[in-house]
N, C-alpha and C positions, 0 to 999 in steps of 0.2 A: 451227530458226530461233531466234535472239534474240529477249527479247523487253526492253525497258523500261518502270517504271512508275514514273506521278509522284510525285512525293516534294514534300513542305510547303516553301513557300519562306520564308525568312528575311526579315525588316520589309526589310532595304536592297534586297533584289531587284525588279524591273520584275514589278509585278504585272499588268501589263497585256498580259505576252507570256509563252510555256512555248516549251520548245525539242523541238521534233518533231527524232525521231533516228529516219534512215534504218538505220545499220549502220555495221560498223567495218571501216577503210580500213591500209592502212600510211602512218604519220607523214609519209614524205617524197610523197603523193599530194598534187597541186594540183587545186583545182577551178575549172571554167569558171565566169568571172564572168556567164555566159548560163545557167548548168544553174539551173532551175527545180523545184521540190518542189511539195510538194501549197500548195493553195491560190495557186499561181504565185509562191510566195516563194523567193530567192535560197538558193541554198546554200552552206553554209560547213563548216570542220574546226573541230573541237574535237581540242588535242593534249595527248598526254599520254604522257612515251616514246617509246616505237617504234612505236605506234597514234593513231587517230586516229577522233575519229566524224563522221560525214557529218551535217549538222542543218541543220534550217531554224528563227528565232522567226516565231513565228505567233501571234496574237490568241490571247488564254488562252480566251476562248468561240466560238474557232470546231469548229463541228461537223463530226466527220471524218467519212467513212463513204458520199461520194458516189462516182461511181464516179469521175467525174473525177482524187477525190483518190488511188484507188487505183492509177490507170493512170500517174497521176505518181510514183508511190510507187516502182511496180514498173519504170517506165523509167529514172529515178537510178539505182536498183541495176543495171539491167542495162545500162547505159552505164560506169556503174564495171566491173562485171565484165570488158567487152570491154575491158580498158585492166589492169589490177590485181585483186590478190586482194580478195575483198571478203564481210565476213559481216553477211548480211542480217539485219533487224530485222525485226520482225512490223506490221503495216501498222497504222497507230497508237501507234506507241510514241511518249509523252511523258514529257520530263521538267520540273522544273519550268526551268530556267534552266541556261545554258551550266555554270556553277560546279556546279550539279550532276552533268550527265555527266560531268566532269572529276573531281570526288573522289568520287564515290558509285557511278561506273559502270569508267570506264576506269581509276584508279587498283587499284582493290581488283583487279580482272578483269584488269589488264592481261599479265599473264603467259600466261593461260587462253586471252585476243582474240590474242596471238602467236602461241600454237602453232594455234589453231586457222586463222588466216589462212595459217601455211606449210603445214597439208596444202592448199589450194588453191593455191598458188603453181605457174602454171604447169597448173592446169586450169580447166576451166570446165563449163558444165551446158549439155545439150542436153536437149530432152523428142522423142523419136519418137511423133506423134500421129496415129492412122488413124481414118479412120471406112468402115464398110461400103456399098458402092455399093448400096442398100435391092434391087434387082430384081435384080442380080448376089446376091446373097447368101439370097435367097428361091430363086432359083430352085436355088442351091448345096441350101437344108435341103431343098426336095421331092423332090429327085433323089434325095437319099442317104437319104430318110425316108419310108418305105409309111406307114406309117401317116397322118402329115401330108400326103403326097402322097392319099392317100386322101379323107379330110377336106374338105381343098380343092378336088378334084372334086366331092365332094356340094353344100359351098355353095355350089359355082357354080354348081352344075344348079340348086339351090334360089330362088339367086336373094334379091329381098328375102324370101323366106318362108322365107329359112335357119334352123335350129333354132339359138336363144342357146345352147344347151350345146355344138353342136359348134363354135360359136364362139371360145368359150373354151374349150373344148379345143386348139385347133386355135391359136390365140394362148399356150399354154401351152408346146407342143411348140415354136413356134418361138423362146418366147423361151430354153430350153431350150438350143436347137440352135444358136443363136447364142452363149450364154455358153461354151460347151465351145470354139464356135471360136473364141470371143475368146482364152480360156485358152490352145488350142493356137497360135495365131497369136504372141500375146507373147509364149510358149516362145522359136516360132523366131526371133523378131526378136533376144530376147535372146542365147539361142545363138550366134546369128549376129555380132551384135557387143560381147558382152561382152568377148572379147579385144582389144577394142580400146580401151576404157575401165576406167577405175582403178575406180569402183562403179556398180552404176544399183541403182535406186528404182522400184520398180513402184509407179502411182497408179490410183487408183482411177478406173471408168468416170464420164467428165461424161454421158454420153448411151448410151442402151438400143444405140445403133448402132455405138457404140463398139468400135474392131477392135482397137488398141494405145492404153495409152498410159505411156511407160517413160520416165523421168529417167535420163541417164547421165553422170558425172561424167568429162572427157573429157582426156586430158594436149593440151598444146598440137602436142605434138610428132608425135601419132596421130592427131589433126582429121581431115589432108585424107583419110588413109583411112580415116575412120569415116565423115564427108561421104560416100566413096566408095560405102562398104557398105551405107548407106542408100538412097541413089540405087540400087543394084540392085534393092534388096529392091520399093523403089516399083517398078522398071520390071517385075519379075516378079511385080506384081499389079494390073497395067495394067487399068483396067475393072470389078476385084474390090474396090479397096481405095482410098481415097482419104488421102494420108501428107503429112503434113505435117513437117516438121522445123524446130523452136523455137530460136533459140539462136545466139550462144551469150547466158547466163543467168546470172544471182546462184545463186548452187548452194542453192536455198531447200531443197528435197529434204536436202540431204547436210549441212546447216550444224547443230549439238549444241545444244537449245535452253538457253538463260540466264536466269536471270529475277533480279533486283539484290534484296539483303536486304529484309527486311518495311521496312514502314514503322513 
């Protein structure tokens, strides 16, 4: 993912605003005079060639990092996506002023934002996200696991007078027994539809219950049957798995990160 960093603004510049830059667009992209960025400020192009960066000005002191601004952050880019190739910025990127993106960012890079914007041309990012149905998936580890299935019998006989060590043993094994099946599960998902996308990105678990969760970079043209192939994969883990499907996305996953000369 891109990132931008502020740079010193010169005596004539508006010191009393820095230009928040979302990501870079292709030049001839129009933006909605309703699209809203972080802080609910309007957004605009900065052009330069055959590129273009998405930006909003915003109070030089205003503080980023709520979540509000983040969810703004990340729905410009993924409203661009649906419409245009588009390579995302890292959430936060400041500069000091329009003139800056223009010669310090898009100018120098601009060759680099070109090619990197035609490998997306015509794809987009999808994330495959499960999470394990918690009693569907305990009762998967005790079946297939004596020993756990053991364990679990005794503290139930035990009651509250269970022993803390088999406890925590018994909390060991499952968390065990679930990471192998997360491992095997995002196997097959991948398996399953990596021929049908140009790359995917394996991410890391948000959550201990975590069954998938996979980025895949999608052509336009193989959507409706990667949509498709997903859709099975849910209906043949009806009960087991609960699956979500993201997208489509700013391809944050697959975007080369940048970062603009020292200061």
């Amino acid at each position: 993912m891109a990132e931008a960093r502020a740079e010193a603004q010169s005596p004539e510049e508006d010191k009393d605003t820095v230009c928040y830059v979302y990501g870079i667009v292709p030049a001839d992209v129009a933006t909605d005079e309703r699209a809203r960025g972080v802080g609910d400020s309007p957004v605009e192009t900065v052009m330069q060639g055959k590129i273009a960066a998405l930006v909003s000005l915003i109070p030089h002191d205003t503080m980023l990092g709520q979540a509000e601004d983040l969810v703004a952050h990340e729905r410009l880019l993924d409203l661009a996506a649906a419409e245009t190739p588009v390579l995302p910025f890292r959430f936060g990127s400041v500069m000091s002023s329009e003139h800056a993106v223009r010669d310090e960012l898009l100018a120098p890079y601009h060759d680099e934002f070109l090619s990197a914007l035609s490998e997306f041309e015509g794809r987009r990012e999808f994330v495959v996200h499960a999470r394990y149905v918690e009693e569907t998936i305990l009762r998967e580890v005790l079946t297939e696991n004596e020993e756990a299935a053991r364990l679990h019998e005794r503290i139930r006989a035990q009651g509250e007078e269970a022993d803390q060590q088999d406890l925590v043993a018994l909390g060991e094994l499952i968390f065990n027994a679930i990471a192998a099946k997360r491992e095997a599960d995002s196997h097959t998902v991948a398996e399953a539809i990596a021929p049908l996308s140009v790359s995917i990105a394996p991410r890391d678990p948000r959550n201990e219950d975590d069954a998938v969760n996979i980025a895949f970079l999608v052509g336009i043209d193989h959507e409706q049957e990667f949509r498709a192939a997903v859709e099975e994969i849910a209906e043949n883990w009806t009960n087991r798995v609960g699956l979500r499907l993201l997208g489509p996305l700013a391809p944050y996953d697959f975007a080369t990160s940048r970062t603009t000369p020292e200061e």
